[in-house]
C-alpha positions in Angstrom: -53.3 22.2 -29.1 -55.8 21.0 -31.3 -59.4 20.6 -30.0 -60.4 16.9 -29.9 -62.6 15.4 -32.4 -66.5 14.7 -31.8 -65.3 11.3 -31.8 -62.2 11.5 -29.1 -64.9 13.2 -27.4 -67.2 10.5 -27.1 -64.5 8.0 -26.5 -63.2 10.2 -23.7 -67.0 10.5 -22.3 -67.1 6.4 -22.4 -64.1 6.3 -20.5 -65.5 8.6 -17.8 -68.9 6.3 -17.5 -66.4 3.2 -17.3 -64.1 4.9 -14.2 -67.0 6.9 -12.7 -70.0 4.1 -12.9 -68.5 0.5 -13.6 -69.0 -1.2 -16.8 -72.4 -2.1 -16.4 -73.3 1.6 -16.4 -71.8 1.6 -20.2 -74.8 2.5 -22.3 -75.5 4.4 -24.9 -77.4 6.6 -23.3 -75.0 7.5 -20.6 -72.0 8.1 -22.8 -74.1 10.5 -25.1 -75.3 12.2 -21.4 -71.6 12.4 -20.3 -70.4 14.0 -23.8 -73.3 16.6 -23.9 -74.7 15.5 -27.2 -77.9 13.6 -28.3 -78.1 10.3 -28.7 -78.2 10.5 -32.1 -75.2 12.3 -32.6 -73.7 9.6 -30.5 -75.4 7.0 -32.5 -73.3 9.0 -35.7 -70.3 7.7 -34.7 -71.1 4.5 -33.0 -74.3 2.9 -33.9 -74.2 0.3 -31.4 -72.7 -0.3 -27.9 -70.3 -2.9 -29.5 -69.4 -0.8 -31.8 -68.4 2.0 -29.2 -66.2 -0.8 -27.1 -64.6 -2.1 -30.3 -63.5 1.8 -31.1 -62.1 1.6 -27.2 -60.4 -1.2 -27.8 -58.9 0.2 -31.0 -58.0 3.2 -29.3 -56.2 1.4 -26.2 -54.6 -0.9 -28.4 -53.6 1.7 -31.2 -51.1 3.3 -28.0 -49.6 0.1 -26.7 -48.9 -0.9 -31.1 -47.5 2.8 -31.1 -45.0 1.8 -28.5 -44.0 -1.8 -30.6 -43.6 0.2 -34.0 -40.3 1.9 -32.2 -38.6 -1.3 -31.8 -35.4 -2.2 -33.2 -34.2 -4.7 -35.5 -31.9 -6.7 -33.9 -32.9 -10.2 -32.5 -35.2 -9.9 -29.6 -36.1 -6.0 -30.4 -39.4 -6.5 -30.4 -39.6 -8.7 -27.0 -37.8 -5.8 -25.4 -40.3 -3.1 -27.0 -43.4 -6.0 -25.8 -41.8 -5.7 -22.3 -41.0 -1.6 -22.4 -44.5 -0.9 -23.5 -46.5 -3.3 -21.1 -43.9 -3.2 -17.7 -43.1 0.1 -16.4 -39.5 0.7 -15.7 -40.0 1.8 -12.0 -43.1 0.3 -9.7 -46.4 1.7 -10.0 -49.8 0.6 -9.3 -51.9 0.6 -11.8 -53.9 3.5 -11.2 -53.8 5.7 -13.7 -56.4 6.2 -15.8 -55.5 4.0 -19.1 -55.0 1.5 -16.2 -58.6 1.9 -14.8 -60.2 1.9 -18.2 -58.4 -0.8 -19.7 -59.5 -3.1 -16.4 -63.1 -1.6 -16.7 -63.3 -2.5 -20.3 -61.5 -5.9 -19.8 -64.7 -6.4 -17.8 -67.3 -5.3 -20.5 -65.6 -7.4 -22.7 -65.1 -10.6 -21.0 -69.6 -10.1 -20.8 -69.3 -10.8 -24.4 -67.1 -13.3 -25.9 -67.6 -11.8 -29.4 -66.3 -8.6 -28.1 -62.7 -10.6 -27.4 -62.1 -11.1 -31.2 -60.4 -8.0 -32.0 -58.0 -8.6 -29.2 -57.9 -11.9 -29.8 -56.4 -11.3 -33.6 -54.0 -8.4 -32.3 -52.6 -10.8 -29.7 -52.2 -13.4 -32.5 -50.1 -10.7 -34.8 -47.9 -9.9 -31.9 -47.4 -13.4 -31.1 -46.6 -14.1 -34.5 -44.2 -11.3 -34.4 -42.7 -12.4 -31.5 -42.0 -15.6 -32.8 -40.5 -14.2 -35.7 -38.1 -11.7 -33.7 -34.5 -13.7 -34.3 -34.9 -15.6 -31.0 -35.8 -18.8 -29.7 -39.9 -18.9 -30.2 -40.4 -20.2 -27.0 -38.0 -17.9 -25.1 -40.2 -15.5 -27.0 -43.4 -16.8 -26.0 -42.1 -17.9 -22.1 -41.5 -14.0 -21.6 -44.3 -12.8 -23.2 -46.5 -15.0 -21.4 -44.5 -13.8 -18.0 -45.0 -10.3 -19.1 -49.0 -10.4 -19.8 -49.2 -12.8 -16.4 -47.3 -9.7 -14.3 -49.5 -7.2 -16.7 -52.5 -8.3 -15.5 -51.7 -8.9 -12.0 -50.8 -5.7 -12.0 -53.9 -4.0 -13.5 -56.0 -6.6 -11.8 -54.1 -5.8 -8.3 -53.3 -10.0 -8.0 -50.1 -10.0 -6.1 -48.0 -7.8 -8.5 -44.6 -7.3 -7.5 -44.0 -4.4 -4.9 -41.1 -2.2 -5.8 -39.0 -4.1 -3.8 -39.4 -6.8 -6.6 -40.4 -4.6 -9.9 -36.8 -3.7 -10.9 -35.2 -6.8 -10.2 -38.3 -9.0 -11.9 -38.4 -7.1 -15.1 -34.1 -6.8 -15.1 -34.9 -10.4 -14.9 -36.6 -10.9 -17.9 -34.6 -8.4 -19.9 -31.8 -9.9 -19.0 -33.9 -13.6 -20.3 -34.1 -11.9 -23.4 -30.2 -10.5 -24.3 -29.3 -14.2 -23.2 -31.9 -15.4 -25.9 -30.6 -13.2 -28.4 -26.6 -14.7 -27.9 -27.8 -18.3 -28.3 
């Protein structure tokens, strides 16, 4: 297995501040502590702390646009991909450790409203993907919307569905989306 790069490294060390600390322990300084390296060799690869969130972001984001690229090409594919790469198929609480840094850096964002323009633009693509996937646009959007709501209820720990719900909720609005794609 290859070794990870200096910047993986780094990225992996912010991630460890974010679980370990909170976000307002994300500085500069206490990533380049975490990775063993100087501050300068952090400040290499990320100059600034925005731009050490934004290559987080990129990095979270790059995963979850990994799991969209596999989707079909028949009407609603890409809803159903949206839905398989956001909703687990069985119940889980949203404790793993993408989960925890995607909430703790939800949280250093939201500090900065400049910081939500990357997101904002990727959510606007997949929107405009969504309403461009051979289905109603606002069945499209209805479900996405339901499927970000239970998202981050689910990483936020808001009254997600238990498992006595999960499989019947997101059956639900698979089944939303096949009936979509007859119409």
């Amino acid at each position: 297995m290859p070794r990870p790069s200096s910047k993986d490294r780094l990225l992996d060390a912010a991630a460890d501040v974010l679980l370990s600390q909170g976000g307002e322990s994300l500085t500069l300084e206490a990533v380049a502590k975490r990775a063993g390296v100087s501050k300068g060799g952090l400040f290499y690869h990320f100059p600034t702390k925005q731009a050490l969130v934004g290559a987080m972001v990129d990095r979270l984001t790059k995963a979850f646009e990994d799991a969209l690229a596999q989707a079909g090409t028949h009407p609603g594919d890409f809803l159903r991909a949206y839905v398989e790469a956001t909703i687990p198929e069985r119940h889980t609480t949203a404790t793993a450790p993408a989960d925890r840094v995607t909430a703790a850096l939800l949280a250093v964002i939201l500090v900065d409203p400049a910081e939500l323009e990357p997101l904002r633009k990727r959510f606007a693509a997949w929107q405009a993907r969504l309403a461009d996937d051979g289905i109603d646009p606002a069945a499209a959007t209805a479900v996405r919307l339901a499927v970000d709501g239970w998202w981050a209820a689910r990483l936020l720990g808001l009254g997600s569905p238990g498992p006595e719900l999960h499989d019947g909720t997101r059956r639900y609005l698979m089944e939303a989306i096949d009936r979509a794609a007859r119409d």
